[in-house]
C-alpha positions in Angstrom: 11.1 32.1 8.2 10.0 30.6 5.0 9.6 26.8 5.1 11.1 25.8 2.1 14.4 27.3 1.0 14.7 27.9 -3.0 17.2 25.5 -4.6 19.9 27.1 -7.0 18.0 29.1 -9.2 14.9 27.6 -8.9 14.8 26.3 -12.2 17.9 23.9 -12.4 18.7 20.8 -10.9 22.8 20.6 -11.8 23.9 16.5 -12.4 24.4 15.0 -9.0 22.1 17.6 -7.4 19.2 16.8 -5.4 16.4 19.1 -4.4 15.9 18.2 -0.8 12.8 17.9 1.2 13.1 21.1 2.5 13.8 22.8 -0.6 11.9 23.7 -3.5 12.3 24.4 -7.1 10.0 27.9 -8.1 6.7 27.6 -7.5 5.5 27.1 -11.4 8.0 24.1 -11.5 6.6 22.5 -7.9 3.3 22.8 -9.5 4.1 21.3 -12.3 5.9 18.3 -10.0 3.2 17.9 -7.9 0.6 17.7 -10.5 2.5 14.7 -11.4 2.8 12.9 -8.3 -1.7 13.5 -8.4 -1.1 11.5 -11.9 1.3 9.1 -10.0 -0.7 8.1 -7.3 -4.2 7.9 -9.0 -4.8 4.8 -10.5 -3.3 2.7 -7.4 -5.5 5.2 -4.9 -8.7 4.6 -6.9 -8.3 1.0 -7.6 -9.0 -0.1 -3.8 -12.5 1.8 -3.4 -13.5 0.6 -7.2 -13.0 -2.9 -6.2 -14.0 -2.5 -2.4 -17.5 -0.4 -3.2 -16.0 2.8 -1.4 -16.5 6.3 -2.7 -13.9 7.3 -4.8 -14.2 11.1 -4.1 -14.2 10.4 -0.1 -11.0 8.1 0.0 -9.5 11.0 -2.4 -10.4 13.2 0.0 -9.0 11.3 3.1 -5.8 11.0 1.3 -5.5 14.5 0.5 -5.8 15.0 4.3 -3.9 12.1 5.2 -0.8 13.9 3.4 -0.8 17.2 4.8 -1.0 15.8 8.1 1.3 13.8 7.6 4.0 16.1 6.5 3.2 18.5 9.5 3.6 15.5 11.9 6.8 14.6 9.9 7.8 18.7 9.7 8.3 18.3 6.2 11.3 15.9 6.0 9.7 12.7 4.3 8.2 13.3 1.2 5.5 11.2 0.9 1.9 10.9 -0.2 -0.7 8.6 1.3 -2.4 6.6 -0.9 -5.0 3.9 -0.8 -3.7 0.8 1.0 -3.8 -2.2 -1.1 -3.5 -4.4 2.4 -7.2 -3.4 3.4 -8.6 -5.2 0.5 -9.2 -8.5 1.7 -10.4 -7.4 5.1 -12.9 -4.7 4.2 -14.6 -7.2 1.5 -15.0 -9.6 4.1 -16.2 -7.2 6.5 -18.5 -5.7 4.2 -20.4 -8.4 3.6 -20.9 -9.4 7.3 -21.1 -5.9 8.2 -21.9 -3.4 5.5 -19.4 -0.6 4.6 -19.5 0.9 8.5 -18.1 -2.2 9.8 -15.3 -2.5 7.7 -14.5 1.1 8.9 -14.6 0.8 12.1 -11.3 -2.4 11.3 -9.8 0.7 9.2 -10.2 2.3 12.3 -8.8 0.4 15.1 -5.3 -0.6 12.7 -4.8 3.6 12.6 -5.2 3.7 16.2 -2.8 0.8 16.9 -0.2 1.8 13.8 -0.1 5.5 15.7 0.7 3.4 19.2 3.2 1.9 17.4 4.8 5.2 16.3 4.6 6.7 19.6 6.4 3.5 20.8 9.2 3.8 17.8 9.5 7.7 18.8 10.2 7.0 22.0 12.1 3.4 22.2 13.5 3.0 18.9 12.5 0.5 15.5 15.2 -2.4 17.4 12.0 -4.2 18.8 10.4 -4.0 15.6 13.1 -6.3 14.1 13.1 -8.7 17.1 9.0 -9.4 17.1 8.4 -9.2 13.6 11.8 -10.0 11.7 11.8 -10.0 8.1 11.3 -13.6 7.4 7.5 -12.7 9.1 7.2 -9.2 7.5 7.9 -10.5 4.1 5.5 -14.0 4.5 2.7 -11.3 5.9 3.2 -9.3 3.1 2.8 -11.8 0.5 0.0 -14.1 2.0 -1.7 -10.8 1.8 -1.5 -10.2 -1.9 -2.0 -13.9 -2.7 -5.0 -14.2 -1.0 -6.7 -11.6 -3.1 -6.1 -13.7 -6.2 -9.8 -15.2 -6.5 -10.8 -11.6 -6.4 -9.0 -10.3 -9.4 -10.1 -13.9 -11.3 -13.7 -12.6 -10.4 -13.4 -9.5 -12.0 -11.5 -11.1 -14.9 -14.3 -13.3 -15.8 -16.8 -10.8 -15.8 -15.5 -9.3 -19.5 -12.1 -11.5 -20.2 -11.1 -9.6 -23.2 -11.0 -6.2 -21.4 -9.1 -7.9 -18.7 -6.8 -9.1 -21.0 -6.0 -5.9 -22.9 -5.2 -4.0 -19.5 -3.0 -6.8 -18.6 -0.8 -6.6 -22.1 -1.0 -3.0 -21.9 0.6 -2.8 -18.4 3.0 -5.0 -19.5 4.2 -3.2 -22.7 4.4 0.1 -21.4 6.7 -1.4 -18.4 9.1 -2.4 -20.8 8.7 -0.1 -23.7 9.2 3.3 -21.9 11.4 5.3 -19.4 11.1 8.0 -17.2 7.5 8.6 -15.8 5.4 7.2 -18.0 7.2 3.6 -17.9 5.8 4.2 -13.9 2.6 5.1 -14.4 2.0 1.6 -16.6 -0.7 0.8 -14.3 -2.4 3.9 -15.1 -1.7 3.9 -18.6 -3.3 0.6 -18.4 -6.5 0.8 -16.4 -6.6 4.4 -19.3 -6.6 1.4 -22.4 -8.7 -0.9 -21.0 -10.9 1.8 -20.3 -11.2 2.7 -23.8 -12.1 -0.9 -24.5 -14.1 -1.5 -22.3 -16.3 1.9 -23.6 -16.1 0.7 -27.6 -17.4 -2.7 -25.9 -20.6 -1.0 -24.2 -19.4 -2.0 -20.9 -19.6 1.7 -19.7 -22.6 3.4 -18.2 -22.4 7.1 -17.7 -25.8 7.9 -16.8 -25.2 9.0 -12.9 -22.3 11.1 -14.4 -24.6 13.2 -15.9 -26.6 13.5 -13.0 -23.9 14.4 -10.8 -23.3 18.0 -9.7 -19.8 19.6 -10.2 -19.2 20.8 -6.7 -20.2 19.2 -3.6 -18.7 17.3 -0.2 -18.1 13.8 -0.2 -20.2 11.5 1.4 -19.1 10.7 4.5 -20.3 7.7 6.7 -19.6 6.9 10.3 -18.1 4.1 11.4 -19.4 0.8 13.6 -17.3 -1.9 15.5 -18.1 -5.7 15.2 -15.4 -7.2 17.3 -16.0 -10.4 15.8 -14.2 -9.0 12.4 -11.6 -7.1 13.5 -9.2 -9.9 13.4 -9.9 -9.5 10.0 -7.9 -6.1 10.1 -4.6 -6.4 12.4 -2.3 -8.2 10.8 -2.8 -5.1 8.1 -0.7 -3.1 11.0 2.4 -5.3 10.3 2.1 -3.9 6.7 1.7 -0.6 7.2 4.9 -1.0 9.8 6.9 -2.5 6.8 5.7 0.0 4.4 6.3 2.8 6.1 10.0 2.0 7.3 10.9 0.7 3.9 9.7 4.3 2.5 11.8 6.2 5.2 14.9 4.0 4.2 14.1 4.6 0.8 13.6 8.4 0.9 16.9 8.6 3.0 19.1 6.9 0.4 17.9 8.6 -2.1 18.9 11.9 -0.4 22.0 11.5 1.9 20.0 12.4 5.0 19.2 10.3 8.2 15.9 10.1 8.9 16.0 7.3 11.6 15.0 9.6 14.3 11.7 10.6 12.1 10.6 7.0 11.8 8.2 6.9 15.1 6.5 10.0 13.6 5.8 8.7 10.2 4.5 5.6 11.6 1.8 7.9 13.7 1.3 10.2 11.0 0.0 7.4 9.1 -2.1 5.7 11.8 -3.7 9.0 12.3 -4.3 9.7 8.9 -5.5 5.8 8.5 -8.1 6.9 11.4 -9.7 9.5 10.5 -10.4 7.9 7.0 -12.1 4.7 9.0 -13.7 7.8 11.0 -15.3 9.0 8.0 -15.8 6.6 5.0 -12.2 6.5 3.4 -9.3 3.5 3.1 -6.9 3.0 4.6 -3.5 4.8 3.8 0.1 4.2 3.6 3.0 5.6 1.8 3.2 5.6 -1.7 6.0 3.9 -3.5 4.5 4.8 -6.8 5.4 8.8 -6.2 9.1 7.3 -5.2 9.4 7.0 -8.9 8.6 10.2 -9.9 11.1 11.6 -7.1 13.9 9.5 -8.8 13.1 11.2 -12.3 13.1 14.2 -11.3 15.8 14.1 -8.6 13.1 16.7 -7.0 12.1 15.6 -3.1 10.5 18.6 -2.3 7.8 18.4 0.6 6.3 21.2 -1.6 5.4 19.3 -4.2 4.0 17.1 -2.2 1.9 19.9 -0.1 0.9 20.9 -3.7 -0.8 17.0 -4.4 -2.6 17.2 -1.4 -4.3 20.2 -2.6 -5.1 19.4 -6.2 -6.1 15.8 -4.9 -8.6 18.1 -2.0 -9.9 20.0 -4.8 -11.2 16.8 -7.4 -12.2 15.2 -4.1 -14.7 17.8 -4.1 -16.3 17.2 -7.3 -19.6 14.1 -7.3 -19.4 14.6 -11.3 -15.1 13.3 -11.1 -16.2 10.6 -8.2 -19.1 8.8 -10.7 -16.5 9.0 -13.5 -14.1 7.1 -11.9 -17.0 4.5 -10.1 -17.4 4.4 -14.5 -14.5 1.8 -14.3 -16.3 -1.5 -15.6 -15.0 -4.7 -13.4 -13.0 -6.0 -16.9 -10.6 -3.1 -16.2 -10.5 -3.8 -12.4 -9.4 -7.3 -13.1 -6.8 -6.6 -15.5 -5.1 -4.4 -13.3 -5.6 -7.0 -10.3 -4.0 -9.6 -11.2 -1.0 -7.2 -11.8 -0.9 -5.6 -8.5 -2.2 -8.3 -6.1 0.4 -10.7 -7.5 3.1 -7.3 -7.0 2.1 -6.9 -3.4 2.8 -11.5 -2.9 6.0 -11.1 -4.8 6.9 -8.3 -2.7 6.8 -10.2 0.1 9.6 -12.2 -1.7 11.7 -9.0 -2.6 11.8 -8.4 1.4 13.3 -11.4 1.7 15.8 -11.0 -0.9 17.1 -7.7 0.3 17.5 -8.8 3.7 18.8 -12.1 2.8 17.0 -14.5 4.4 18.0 -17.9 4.8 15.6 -20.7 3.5 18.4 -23.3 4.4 17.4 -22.3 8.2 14.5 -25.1 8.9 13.1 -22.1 11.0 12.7 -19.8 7.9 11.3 -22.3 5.6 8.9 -23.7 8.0 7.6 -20.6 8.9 7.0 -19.5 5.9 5.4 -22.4 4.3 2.6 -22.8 7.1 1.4 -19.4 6.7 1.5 -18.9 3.2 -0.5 -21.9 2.4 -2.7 -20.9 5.6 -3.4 -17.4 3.7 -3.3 -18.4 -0.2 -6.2 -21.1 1.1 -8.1 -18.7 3.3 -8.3 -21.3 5.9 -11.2 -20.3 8.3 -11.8 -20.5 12.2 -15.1 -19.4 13.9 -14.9 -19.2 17.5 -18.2 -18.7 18.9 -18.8 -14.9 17.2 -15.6 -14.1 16.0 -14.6 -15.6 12.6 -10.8 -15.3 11.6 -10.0 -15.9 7.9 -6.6 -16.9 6.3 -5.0 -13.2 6.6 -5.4 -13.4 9.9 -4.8 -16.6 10.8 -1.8 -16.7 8.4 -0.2 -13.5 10.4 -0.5 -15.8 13.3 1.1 -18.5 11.9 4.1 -16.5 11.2 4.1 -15.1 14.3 3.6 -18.3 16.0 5.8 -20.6 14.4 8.7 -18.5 14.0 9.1 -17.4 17.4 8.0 -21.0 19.0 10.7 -22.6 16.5 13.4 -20.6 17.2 13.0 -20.3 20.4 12.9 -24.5 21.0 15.9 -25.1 18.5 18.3 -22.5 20.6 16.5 -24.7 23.8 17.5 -28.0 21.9 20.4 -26.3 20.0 19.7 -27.6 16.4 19.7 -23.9 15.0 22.1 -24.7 13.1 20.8 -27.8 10.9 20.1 -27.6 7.4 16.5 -27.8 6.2 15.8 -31.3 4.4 14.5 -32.3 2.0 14.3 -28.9 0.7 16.9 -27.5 1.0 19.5 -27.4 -1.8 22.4 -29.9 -1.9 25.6 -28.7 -1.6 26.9 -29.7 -4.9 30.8 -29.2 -3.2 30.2 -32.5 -1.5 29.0 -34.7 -4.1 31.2 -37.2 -5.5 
């Protein structure tokens, strides 16, 4: 039985047609589709081991293993491809510098292990305690404490060559607004690509170990070690991966008609799985790619094939030292400029999971909660507790945690749920005279 069924005529998608995860288009075209979801997912995959001292050609390679894994666990109906996890930044810098590189791997580690517990608990119990625990008032204020907190980062890099920084930055911003279809996507690429180019007519570039690199040869591969002292560092991260990966599911499902609420536990472990054995081995962290969602709404195609097809150009480069030192040829002027744009993303993205589900900042409960943590997390407030040191990710996921559920829980005790926060809160200009 083949595992893809060919759509029409395998070369037409009719308006209002779909080509369903299951299906493919022929195999010429699903190359050619998959090839672009490689282009797609590159320059957000690459970014986090440029800026986190990682091997680019290992965390390929990880990725590239991640996504066939994860579209057996997920039998081929989500069409996904794991890329580089953006939410691993800030823990595996600090980790690294406690720790070295096999520290920060053994936190990649142990959030795969507990984000595949948490898919076997979704599989088997349902998403509805998800909601409860971590509702999205907490989901969104975890998200974007995360992204804000990398903000001294980026300005690091900035600094390093400003002008380069600031070309990548305009770049990224015209090519948003100045084209459609794919390449108005990839304007992160496109930009990190121009800067690039600067940043080589400005003598910023070194290719010497390119040179020196062979063509062919295995990535290099490093084993992990476990500091418990920093792997507070690295579980909040699983409360991100747990919004990223149901927000892709939901996605993927409106975009096709289907119902994939009974797949959701599986892509949760597929990605915990995949997240493990890149901690195992000297890759990032993965999750689901929202940058290859684009591409599916282009071309209306969903194939898993194409997908199974980027794994396996993405395995291939993964394999070649000479591609890894060309990409660790990205001076830290580029780096910046495309930091500031996707670190301040993944904050405001936080604020778009509050907009879409609607939360109330009226509610003293909301407001509160998300005002402690994201100062906690923007701040990087500190606690060291005899060997364990928790920095503001961490202590910020607490905080949301914390203060939302003690809040809520005392105002339905004391019954003043209902009372509008002050003085924030907007008047209601109804009841002025």
């Amino acid at each position: 039985m083949a595992i893809w069924t060919v759509h029409g005529d395998g070369v037409r998608v009719g308006p209002g047609e779909v080509v369903g995860p299951r299906e493919r288009l022929s195999w010429p075209r699903t190359i050619g589709i998959g090839s672009q979801h490689v282009v797609a997912m590159f320059g957000a995959t690459f970014l986090v081991p440029l800026i986190t001292g990682f091997p680019p050609s290992t965390t390929l390679f990880f990725s590239a293993v991640g996504t066939i894994l994860f579209l057996l666990i997920t039998r081929n109906r989500v069409p996904s491809y794991l890329g580089s996890s953006f939410a691993f930044i800030a823990p595996i810098g600090a980790a690294t510098q406690v720790g070295g590189m096999s520290a920060a791997l053994g936190g990649i580690l142990v959030v795969g292990v507990l984000l595949a517990l948490v898919g076997l608990l979704v599989h088997f119990a349902g998403s509805r305690w998800i909601d409860v625990v971590m509702p999205p008032i907490v989901t969104g204020t975890v998200v974007a404490l995360i992204g804000f907190n990398l903000a001294p980062s980026a300005w690091n890099n900035v600094r390093t060559a400003p002008a380069t920084a600031l070309v990548t930055i305009a770049v990224v911003v015209l090519v948003t607004v100045l084209f459609r279809g794919i390449l108005g996507r990839l304007a992160i690429l496109v930009g990190v690509l121009a800067g690039y180019v600067v940043a080589v007519l400005r003598d910023e570039v070194s290719f010497t170990r390119v040179e020196q690199a062979d063509w062919l040869g295995l990535p290099t591969f490093t084993a992990p070690s476990f500091d418990p002292a920093l792997l507070g560092l690295f579980v909040p991260v699983v409360i991100v991966l747990i919004a990223e990966n149901i927000g892709h599911v939901k996605s993927v499902a409106a975009m096709t008609g289907e119902n994939l609420d009974d797949v959701t536990g599986r892509a949760l472990l597929a990605d915990g799985l995949a997240t493990t054995l890149a901690g195992a081995g000297g890759g990032s962290g993965t999750t689901t790619y929202a940058e290859n969602i684009g591409v599916m709404a282009a071309t209306r195609v969903y194939s898993t094939a194409a997908y199974g097809v980027a794994a396996v150009v993405a395995l291939v480069l993964s394999m070649s030292p000479k591609f890894g030192e060309l990409i660790n040829t990205v001076p830290a002027g580029v780096l910046g400029g495309a930091a500031t744009v996707l670190y301040g993303m993944i904050g405001v993205l936080g604020a778009r999971i509050w907009v879409q589900a609607k939360v109330d900042f009226s509610d003293p409960v909301n407001l509160t909660t998300a005002a402690i943590a994201l100062i906690v997390g923007i701040a990087n407030y500190t606690w060291v507790a005899g060997d364990l040191r928790f920095e503001g990710i961490a202590l910020g996921t607490a905080a949301a945690l914390g203060v939302y559920h003690v809040m809520r829980a005392l105002a339905r005790w004391r019954g003043t749920t209902a009372e509008p926060a002050s003085p924030a809160s907007v008047p209601d200009a109804s009841r002025e005279g």
